[in-house]
C-alpha positions as CSV (number, residue, x, y, z in Angstrom):
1,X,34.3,-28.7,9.2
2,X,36.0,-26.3,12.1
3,X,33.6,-24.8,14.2
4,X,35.2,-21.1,13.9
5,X,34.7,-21.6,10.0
6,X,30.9,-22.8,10.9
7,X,30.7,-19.6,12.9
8,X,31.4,-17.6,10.1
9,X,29.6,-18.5,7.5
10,X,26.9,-17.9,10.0
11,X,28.0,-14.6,9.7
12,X,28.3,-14.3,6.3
13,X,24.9,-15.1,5.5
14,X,23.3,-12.9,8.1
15,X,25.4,-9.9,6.5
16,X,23.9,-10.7,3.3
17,X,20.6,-10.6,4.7
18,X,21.0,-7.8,7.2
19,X,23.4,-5.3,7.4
20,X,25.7,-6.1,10.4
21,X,25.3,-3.0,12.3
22,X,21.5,-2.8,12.0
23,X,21.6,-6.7,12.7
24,X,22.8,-6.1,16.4
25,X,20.7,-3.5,17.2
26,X,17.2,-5.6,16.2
27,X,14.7,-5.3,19.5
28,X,11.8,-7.2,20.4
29,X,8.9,-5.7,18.4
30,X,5.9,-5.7,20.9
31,X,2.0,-4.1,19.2
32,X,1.1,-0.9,20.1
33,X,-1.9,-0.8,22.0
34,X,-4.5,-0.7,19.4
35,X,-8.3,0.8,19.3
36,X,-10.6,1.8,16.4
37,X,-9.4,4.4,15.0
38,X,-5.9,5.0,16.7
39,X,-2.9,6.2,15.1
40,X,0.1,4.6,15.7
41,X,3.7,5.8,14.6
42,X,5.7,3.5,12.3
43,X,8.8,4.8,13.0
44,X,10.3,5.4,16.5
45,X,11.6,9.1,16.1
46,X,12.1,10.5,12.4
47,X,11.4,8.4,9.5
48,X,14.8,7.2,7.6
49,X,16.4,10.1,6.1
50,X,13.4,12.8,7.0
51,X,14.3,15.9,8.7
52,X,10.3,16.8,9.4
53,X,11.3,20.1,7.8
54,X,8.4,20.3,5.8
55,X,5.5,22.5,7.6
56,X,2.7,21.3,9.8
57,X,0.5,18.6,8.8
58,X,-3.2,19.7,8.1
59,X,-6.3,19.8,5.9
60,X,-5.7,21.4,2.6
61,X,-9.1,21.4,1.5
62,X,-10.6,24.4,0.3
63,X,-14.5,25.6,-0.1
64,X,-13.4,26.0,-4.0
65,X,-12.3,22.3,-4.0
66,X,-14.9,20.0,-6.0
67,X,-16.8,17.8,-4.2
68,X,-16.7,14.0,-4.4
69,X,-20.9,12.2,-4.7
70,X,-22.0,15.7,-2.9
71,X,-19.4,15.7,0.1
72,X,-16.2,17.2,0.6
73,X,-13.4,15.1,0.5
74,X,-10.1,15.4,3.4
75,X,-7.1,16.7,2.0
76,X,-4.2,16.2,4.5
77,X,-1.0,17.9,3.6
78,X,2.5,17.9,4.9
79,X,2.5,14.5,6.3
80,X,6.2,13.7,7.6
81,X,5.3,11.5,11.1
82,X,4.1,8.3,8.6
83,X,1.2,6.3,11.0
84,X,-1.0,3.3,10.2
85,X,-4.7,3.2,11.7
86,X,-5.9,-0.1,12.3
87,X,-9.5,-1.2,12.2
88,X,-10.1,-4.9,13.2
89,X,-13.0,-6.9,11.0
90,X,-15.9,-7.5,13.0
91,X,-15.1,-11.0,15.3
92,X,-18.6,-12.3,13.8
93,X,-17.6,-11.9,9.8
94,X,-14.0,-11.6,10.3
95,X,-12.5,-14.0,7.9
96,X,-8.7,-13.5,9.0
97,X,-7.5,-11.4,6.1
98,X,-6.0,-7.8,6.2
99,X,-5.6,-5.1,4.2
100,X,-3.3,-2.3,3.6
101,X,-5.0,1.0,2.0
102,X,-3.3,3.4,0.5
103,X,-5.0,6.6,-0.2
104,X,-4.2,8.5,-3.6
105,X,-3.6,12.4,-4.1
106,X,-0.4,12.4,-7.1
107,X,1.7,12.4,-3.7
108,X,1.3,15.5,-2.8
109,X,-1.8,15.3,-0.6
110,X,-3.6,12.3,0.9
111,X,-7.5,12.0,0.1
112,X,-8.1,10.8,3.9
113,X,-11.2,10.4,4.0
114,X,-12.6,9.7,0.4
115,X,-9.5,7.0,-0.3
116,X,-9.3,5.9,3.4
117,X,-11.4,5.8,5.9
118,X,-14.5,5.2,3.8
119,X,-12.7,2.3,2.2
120,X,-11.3,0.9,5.3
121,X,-15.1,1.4,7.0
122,X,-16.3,-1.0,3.7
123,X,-13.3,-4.0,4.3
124,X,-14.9,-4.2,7.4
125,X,-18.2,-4.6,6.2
126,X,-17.0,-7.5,4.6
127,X,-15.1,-9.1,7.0
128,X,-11.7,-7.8,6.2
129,X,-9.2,-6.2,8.9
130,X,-8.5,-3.1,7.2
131,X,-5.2,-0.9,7.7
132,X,-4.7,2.8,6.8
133,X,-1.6,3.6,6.1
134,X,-0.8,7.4,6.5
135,X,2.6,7.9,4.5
136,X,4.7,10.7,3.7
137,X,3.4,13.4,1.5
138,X,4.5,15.5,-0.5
139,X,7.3,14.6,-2.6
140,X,10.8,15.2,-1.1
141,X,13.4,17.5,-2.8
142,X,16.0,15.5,-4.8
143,X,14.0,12.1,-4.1
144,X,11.7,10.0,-6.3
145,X,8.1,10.7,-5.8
146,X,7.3,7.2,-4.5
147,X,11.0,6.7,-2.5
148,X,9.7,8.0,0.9
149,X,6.0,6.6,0.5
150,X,7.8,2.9,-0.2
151,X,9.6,3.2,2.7
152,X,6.3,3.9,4.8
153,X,5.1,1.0,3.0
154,X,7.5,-1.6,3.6
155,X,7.5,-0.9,7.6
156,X,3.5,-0.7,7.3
157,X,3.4,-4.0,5.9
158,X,6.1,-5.6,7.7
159,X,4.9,-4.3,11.1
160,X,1.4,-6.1,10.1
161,X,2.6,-8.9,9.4
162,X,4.9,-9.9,12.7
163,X,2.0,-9.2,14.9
164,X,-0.6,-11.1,12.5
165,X,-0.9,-13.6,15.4
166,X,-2.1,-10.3,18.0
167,X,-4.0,-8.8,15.6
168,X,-5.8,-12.5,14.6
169,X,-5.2,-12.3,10.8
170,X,-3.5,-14.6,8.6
171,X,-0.1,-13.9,7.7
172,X,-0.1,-15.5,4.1
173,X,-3.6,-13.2,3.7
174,X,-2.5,-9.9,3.6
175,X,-2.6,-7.6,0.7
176,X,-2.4,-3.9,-0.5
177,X,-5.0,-1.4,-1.9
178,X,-4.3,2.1,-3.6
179,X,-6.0,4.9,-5.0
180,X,-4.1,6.6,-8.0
181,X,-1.1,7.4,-6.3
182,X,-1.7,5.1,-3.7
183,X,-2.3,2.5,-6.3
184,X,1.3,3.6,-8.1
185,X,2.7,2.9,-4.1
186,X,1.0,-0.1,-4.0
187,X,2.5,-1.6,-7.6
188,X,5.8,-0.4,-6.0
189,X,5.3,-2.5,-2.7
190,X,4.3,-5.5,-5.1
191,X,7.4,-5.2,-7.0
192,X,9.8,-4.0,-4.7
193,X,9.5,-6.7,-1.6
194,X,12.6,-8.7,-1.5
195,X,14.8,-6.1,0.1
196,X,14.4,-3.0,2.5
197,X,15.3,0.3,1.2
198,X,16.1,0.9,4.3
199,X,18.2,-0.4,7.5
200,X,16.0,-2.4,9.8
201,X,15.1,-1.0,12.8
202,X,13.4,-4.1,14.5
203,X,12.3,-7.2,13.8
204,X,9.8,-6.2,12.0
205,X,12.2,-5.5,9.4
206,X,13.3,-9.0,8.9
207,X,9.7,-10.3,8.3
208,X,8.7,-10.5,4.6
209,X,7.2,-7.4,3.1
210,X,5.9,-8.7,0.3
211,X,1.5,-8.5,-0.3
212,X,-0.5,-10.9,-0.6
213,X,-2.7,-9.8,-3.2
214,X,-3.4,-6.7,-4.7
215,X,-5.9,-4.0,-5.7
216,X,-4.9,-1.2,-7.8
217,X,-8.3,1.5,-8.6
218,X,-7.9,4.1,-11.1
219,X,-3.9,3.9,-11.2
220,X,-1.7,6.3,-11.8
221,X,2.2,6.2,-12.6
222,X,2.3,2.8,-14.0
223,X,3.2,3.2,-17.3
224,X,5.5,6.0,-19.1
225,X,3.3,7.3,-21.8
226,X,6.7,9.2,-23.7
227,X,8.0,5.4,-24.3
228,X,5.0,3.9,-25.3
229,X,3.4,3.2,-22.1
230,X,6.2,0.9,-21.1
231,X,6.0,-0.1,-17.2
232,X,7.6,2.4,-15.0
233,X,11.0,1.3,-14.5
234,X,10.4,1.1,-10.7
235,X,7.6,-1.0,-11.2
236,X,9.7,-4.3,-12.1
237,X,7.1,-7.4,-12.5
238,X,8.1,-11.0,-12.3
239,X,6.4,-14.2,-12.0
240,X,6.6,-13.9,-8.3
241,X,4.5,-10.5,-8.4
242,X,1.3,-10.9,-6.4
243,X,-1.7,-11.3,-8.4
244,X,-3.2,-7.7,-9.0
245,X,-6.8,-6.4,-9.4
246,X,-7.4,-3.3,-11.2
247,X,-10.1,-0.6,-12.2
248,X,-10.3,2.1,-14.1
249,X,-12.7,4.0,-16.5
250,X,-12.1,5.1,-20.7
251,X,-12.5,8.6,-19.7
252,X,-9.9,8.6,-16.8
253,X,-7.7,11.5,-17.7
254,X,-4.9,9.6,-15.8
255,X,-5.5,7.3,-19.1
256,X,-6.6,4.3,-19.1
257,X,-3.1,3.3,-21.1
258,X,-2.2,2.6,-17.3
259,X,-3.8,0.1,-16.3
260,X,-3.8,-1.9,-19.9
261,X,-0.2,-2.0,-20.4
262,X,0.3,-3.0,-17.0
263,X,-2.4,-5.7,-17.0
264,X,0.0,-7.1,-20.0
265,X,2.5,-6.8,-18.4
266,X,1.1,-9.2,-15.6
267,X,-0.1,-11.4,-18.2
268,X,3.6,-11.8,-19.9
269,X,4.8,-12.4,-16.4
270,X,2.4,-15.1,-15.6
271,X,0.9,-13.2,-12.8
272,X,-2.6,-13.6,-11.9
273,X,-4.7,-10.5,-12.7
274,X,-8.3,-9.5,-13.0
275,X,-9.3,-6.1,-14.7
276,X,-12.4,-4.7,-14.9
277,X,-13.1,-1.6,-17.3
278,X,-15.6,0.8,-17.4
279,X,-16.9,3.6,-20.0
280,X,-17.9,6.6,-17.7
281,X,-16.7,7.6,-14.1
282,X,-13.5,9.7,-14.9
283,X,-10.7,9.8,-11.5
284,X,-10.9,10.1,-7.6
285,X,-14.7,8.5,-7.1
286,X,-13.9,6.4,-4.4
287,X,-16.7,4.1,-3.0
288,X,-19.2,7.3,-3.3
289,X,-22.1,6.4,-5.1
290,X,-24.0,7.6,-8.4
291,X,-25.4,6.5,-11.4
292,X,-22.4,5.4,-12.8
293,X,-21.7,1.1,-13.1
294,X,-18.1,2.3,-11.9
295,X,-19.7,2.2,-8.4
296,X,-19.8,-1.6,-8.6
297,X,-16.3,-2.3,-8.2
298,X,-16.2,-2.7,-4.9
299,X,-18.6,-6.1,-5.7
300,X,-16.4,-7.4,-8.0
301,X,-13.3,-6.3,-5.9
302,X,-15.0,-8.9,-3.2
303,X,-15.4,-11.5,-5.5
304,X,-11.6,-11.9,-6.8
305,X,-10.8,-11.6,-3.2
306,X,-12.6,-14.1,-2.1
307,X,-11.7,-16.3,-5.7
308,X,-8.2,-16.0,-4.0
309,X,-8.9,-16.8,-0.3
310,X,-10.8,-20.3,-1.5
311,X,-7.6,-21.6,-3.7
């Protein structure tokens, strides 16, 4: 064979991959300096398509707002500068894995603290590097609900995974955790991997976006009740979806329809899945405590992960 035609089917398959334009301009992707608790951008300027048009970013909570196992919960609003928060696994428990949390609030707010920070706080406590993804919230005029928020996602996990080396986790270990909406984002990320939806920006973007595992507590979005809880159309599951945890309780008003149809939806598939039901708890408890058996999830949350990381 020639050498020119050699050269371009080179570039043939490299524009099927990446677009050529975004191809050229890949950089180096170097990790932030990171700390506990330090936010750091995952876009460099404006996120794709996002005009930060949207009003300052702040605390929506109100003294009217119910409280959540006797505190209040964060409520952050106007989010349109998308961040992840890393906080590494203790060195003495650390067992290498990683994951991305997703906190819930029907994309419009973000439960911060409640979905977030509290849940990242127990990965740790288990040996797990845990990473809070900030997306963008709310939903943007003339856009699905999810559309930005998968973006976010797609970078998030992508970043992670490039610099799993710096940050000392495995990159074949690293899943994807949401709350309700978060949970919705994170059956999106599992089922929308294989291609960007939108252009790369470094080479970050060429890395493989795909989780892991993943944990999906008190869902919402998953199914379309009006068509007899069929799997939202967005949420397209094949044999190669990652195996999926869920949890949710009978008297959920997000209905519990959710998370069965999509379990068998898994199962159909052939994808791994675990799913653990509960009678009482209703929506948006978290890792809060009360009397409730709901508030041992979290154990058995440990246990399928650990289940995977011995196979």
């Amino acid at each position: 064979m020639k050498p020119f035609k050699i050269f371009n089917g080179i570039l043939l398959m490299l524009a099927l991959l990446i677009p050529f334009p975004a191809y050229c301009q890949l950089k180096e992707m170097s990790v932030p300096a990171l700390k506990t608790g330090g936010a750091i951008a995952l876009w460099p300027g404006n996120p794709p398509g996002d005009k930060g048009n949207i009003g300052e970013e702040k605390d929506n909570t109100k003294p009217t707002d119910n409280k959540v196992g006797g505190k209040d919960v964060i409520r952050i609003g106007n989010v349109s500068k998308p961040t992840i928060t890393i906080y590494p696994a203790p060195k003495n428990i650390a067992n290498g894995s990683a994951v991305i949390v997703c906190p819930g609030g029907g994309y419009s707010i973000l439960a911060l603290d409640l979905e977030g920070t509290e849940v990242c706080e127990w990965l740790n406590s288990i040996g797990v590097t845990a990473i809070l993804l900030k997306y963008r919230v709310p939903v943007r005029e003339g856009l699905p609900r999810y559309q930005p928020p998968l973006q976010d996602a797609q970078r998030a996990m992508g970043l992670v995974r490039s610099n799993a080396a710096k940050l000392g986790i495995n990159p074949m270990h690293i899943g994807i955790m949401g709350f309700s909406a978060g949970a919705h984002l994170s059956a999106a990320l599992s089922t929308n991997y294989d291609k960007r939806t939108y252009e790369a920006v470094d080479v970050a973007d060429t890395t493989s976006c795909k989780p892991d595992f993943v944990m999906l507590v008190y869902p919402a979005y998953l199914t379309v009740k009006e068509q007899n809880d069929k799997v939202a159309p967005e949420l397209t599951i094949t044999k190669n979806t990652a195996p999926t945890f869920l949890a949710q309780t009978e008297d959920d008003p997000v209905r519990i329809e959710s998370s069965l149809f999509y379990y068998v939806a898994l199962k159909n598939a052939g994808v791994p899945a675990e799913m653990h039901l509960y009678a009482k708890g209703g929506h948006g408890y978290g890792l809060r405590k009360s009397e409730l058996s709901i508030t041992t999830w979290p154990q058995r949350a440990k246990e399928w992960m650990l289940s995977l990381w011995k196979n």
